[in-house]
VMD Tcl script that draws the C-alpha trace (Angstrom):
set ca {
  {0.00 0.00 0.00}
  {3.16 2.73 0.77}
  {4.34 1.55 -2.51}
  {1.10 2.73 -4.53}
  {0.43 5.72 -2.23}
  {4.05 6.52 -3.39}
  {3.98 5.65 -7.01}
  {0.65 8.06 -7.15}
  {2.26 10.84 -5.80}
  {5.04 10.86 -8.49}
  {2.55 10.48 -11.13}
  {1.08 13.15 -10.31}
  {3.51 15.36 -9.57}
  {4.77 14.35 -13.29}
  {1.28 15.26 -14.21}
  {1.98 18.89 -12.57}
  {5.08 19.43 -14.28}
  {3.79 18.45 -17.93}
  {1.10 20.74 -17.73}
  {3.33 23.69 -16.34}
  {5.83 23.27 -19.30}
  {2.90 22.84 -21.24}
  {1.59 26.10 -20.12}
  {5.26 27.81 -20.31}
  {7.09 26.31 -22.19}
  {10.28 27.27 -20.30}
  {10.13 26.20 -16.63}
  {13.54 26.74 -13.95}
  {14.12 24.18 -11.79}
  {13.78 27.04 -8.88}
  {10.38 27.25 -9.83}
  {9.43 23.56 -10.13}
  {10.86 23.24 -6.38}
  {8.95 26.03 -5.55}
  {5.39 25.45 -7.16}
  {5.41 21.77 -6.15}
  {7.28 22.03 -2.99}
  {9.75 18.98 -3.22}
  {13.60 18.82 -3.14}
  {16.05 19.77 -6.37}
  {16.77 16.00 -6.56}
  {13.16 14.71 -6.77}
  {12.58 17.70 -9.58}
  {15.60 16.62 -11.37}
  {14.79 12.51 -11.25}
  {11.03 13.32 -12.19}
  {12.15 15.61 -15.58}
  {15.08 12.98 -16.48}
  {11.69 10.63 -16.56}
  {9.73 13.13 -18.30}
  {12.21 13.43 -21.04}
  {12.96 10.20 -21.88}
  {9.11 10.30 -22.35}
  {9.42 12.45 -24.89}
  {7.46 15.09 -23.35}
  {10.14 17.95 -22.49}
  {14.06 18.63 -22.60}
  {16.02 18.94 -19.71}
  {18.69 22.15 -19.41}
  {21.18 23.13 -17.34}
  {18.42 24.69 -15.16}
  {15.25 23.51 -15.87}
  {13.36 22.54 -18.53}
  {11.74 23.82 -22.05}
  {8.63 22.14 -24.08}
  {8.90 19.70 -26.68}
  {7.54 21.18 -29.66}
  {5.47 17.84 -30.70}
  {3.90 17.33 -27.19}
  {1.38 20.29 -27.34}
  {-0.57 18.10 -29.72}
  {0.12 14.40 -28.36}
  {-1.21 15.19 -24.84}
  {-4.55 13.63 -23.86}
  {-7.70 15.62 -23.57}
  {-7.96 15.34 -20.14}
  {-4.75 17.58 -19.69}
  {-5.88 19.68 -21.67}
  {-8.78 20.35 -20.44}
  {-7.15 22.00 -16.86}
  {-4.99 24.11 -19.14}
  {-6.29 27.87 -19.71}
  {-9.53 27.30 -18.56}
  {-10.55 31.04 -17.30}
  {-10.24 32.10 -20.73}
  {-12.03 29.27 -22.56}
  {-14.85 29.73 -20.51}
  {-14.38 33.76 -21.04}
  {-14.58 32.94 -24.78}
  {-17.52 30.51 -24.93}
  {-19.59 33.28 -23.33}
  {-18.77 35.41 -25.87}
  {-19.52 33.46 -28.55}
  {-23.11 31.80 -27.54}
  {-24.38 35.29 -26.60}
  {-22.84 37.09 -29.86}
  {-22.54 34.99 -32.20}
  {-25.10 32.08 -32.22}
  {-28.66 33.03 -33.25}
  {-31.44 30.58 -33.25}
  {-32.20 28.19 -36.47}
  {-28.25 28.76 -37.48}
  {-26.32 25.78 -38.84}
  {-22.98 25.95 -37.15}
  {-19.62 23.38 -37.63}
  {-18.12 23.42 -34.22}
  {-14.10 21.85 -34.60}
  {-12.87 19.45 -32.50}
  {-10.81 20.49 -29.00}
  {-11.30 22.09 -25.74}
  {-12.02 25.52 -26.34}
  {-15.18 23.96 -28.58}
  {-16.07 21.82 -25.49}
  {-16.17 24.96 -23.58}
  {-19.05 26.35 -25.94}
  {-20.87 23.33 -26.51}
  {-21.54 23.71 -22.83}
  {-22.45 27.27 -22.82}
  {-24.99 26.09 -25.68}
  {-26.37 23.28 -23.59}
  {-27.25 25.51 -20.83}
  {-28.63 28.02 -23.61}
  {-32.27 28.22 -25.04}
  {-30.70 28.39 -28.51}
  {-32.64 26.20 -31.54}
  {-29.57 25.14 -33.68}
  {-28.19 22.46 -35.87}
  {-24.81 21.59 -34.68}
  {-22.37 19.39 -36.91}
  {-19.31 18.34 -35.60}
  {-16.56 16.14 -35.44}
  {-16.28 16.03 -31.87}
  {-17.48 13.37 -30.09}
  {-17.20 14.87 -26.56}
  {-19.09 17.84 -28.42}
  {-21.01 15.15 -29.90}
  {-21.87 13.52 -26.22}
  {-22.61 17.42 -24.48}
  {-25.47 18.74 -27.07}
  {-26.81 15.05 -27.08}
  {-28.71 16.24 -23.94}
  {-30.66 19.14 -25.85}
  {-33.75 18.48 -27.44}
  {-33.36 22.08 -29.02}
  {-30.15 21.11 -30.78}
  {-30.28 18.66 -34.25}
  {-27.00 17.00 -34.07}
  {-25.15 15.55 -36.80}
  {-21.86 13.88 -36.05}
  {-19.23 12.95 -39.16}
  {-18.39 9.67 -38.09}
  {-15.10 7.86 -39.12}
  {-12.50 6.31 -36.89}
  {-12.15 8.02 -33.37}
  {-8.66 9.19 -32.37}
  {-8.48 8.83 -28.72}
  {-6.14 11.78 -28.52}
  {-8.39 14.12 -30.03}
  {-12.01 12.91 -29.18}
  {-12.50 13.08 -32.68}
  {-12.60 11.93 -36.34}
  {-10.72 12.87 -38.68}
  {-9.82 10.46 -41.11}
  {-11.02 9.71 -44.52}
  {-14.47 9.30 -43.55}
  {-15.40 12.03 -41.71}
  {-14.16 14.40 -44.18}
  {-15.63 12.88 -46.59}
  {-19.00 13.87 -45.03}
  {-18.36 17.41 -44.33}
  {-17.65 17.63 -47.92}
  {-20.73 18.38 -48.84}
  {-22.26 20.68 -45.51}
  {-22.02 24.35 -46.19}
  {-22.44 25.65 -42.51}
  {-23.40 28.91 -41.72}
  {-20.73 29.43 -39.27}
  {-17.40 27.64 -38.97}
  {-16.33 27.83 -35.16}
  {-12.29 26.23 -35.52}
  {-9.53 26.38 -33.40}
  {-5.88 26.04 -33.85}
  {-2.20 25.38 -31.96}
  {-1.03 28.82 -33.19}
  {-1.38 32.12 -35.17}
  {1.17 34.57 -36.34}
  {0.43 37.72 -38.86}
  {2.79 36.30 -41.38}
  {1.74 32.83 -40.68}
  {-1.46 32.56 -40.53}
  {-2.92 29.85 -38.51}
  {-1.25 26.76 -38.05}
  {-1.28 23.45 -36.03}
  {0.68 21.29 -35.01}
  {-0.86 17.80 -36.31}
  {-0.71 17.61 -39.89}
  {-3.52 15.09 -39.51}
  {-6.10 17.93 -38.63}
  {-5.63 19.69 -41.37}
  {-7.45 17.94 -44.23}
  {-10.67 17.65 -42.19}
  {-10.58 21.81 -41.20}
  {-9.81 23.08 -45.16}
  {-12.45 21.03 -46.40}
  {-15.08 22.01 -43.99}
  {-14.14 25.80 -44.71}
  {-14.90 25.38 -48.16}
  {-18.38 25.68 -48.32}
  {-19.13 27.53 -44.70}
  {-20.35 31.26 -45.09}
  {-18.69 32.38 -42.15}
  {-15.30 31.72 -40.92}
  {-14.09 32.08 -37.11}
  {-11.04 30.85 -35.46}
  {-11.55 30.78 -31.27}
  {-8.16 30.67 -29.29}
  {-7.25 31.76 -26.19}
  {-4.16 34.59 -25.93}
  {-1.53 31.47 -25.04}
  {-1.84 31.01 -29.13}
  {-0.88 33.93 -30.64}
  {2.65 35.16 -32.18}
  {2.74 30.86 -32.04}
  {3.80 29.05 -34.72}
  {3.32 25.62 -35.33}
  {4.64 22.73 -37.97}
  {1.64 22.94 -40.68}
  {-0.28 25.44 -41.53}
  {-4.32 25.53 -42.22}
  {-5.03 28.78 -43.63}
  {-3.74 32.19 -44.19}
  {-4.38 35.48 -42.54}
  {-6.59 37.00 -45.06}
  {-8.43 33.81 -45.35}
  {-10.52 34.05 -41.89}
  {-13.30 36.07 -41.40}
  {-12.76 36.70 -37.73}
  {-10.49 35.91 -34.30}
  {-12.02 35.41 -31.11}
  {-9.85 35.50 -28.21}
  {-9.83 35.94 -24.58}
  {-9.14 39.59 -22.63}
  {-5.34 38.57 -21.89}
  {-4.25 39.14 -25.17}
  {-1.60 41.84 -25.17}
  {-3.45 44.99 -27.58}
  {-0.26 44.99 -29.43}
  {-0.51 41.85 -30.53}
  {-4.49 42.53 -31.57}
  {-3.55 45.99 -33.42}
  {-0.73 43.91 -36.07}
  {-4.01 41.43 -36.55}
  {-6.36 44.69 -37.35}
  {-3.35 46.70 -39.61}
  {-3.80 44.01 -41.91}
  {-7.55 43.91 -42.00}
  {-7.90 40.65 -39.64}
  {-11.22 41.14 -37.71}
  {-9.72 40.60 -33.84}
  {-11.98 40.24 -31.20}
  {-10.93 40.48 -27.49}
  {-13.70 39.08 -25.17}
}
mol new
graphics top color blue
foreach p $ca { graphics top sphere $p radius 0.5 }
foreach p [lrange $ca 0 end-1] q [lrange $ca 1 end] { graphics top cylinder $p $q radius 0.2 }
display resetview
């Protein structure tokens, strides 16, 4: 029994430090000791085990992000990262955005989970398509909402399909509003991500909505990731949170990029 009480500590402590250099990116070892309140030694054993793992890289005095674990985490980590301004966001959008009899795509990922929420708790009448199926398993619960999911082969990671199949069916939707979400966007950029896999599923669905907006909390911009979805000029709007720096928002609006700050 001291052994498991043990090995569940460490785990999650490891869980504490993979979201903090998830949510940083650059984390000193000063601060690990201090946030977590353990010794140098266990910090140092616990990120030699974390990088190994493949999930950061240990330096002379801490640690820094792997750029590839941002999108291989699981959903439930991600769902504790950021979540102030997710929830900031999905307000936003159900009360400004949605209106009743609309036909909406919402993309797969947590910020969309955050709205589909909002949306259940909302009197809204809409038809929601999505590739989510945690979005998918929310709206199920509202009798106001007719939900169409794409199907395919679920990746566990994600909560969602994206393979052949599903975007093979949101070929031929043409939503009124595409609600998408990305790992990163950058003025010269545009938006990118940093699973190619995604990609395929999110260009096709944009090609026959009438309205395109990208929702991402302030952690996302000035990032850029491996692929890229879509350029600047191609989105019709970005939603984010009230933490994002106005200088960053006023290079988005100087080259006619509708910014929103919740």
């Amino acid at each position: 029994m001291e052994n498991q009480d043990k090995m569940s500590k460490t785990e999650s402590r490891r869980q504490k430090i993979k979201q903090l250099i998830i949510s940083n990116k650059v984390v000193s070892l000063t601060e690990f000791c201090e946030i977590l309140h353990v010794s140098e030694s266990t910090i140092r054993n616990d990120l030699k085990y974390l990088d190994e793992a493949g999930v950061l890289t240990r330096t002379y005095g801490g640690a820094v992000l792997n750029e590839n674990t941002r999108y291989n985490i699981g959903m439930n980590t991600r769902y504790t990262m950021n979540i102030e301004q997710k929830e900031e966001i999905a307000g936003y959008v159900v009360e400004h955005l949605l209106r009743n009899n609309s036909i909406i795509f919402l993309d797969s990922g947590t910020t969309m989970v955050s709205i589909a929420k909002k949306i259940l708790d909302s009197m809204l009448e809409l038809t929601v398509i999505t590739s989510s199926f945690a979005i998918a398993s929310i709206l199920s619960r509202n009798a106001n909402i007719d939900l169409y999911l794409t199907g395919g082969k679920l990746n566990h990671i994600k909560e969602a399909f994206i393979d052949q199949t599903a975007i093979d069916f949101v070929s031929t939707i043409c939503p009124d509003l595409y609600l998408f979400s990305c790992d990163g966007v950058d003025e010269v950029n545009g938006f990118t991500i940093g699973d190619p896999e995604e990609v395929a599923i999110k260009k096709t669905v944009a090609l026959h909505a009438r309205k395109i907006i990208c929702v991402i909390d302030s952690t996302k911009i000035n990032q850029v990731k491996m692929k890229k979805i879509f350029n600047s000029n191609e989105i019709d709007t970005i939603i984010t949170d009230s933490n994002a720096e106005e200088a960053a928002v006023e290079k988005f609006r100087s080259i006619g990029v509708n910014m929103i700050k919740t």
